[in-house]
GUFIGU-717017 format. One line per 10 residues: their letters; for each residue x, y, z of C-alpha. Coordinates in steps of 0.25 Angstrom, whole numbers, plus 2048, in hexadecimal, padded with zeros to 3 digits. Example, Ala and Ser with C-alpha at 12.3 -4.5 7.8 and 13.67 -1.06 7.14 Angstrom:
<sites>
AS> 831,7EE,81F ~ 837,7FC,81D $
</sites>
This chain:
<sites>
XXXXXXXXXX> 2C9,C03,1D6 ~ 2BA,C0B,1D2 ~ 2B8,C09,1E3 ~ 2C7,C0F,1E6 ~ 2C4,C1B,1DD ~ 2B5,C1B,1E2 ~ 2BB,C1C,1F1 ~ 2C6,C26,1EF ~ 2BA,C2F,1E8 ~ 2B1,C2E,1F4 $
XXXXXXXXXX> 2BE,C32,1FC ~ 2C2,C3E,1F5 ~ 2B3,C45,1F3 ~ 2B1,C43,203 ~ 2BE,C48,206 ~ 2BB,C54,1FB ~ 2AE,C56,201 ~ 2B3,C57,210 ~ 2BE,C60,20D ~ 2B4,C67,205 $
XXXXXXXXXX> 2AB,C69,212 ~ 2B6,C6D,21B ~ 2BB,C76,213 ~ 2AE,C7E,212 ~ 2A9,C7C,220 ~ 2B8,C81,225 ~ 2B6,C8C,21D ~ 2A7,C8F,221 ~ 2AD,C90,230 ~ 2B8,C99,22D $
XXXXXXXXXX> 2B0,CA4,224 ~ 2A4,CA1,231 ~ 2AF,CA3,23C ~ 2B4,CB0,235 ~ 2A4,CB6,234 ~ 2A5,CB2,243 ~ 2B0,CBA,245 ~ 2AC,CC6,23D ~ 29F,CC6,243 ~ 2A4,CC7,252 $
XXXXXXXX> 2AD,CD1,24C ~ 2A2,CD8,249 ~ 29C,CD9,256 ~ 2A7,CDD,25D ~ 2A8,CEA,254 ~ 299,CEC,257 ~ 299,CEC,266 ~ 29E,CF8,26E $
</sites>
């Protein structure tokens, strides 16, 4: 039984922790995608 619950521990924190890490590097990407796009944005405006 201690092994069942040990098992289903282990699960849960490396599930936890991946959805953790996706989530921030999906989010890292997103906010580095929209400085991308501001920045050529910016370019633009500067040349004639």
């Amino acid at each position: 039984m201690t092994a069942a619950i040990y098992i289903f521990t282990v699960v849960f924190a490396v599930i936890g922790v991946s959805f953790a890490v996706w989530t921030f590097v999906d989010t890292r990407k997103k906010y580095y995608d929209d400085f991308l796009k501001r920045k050529s944005e910016r370019e633009k405006l500067h040349l004639p």
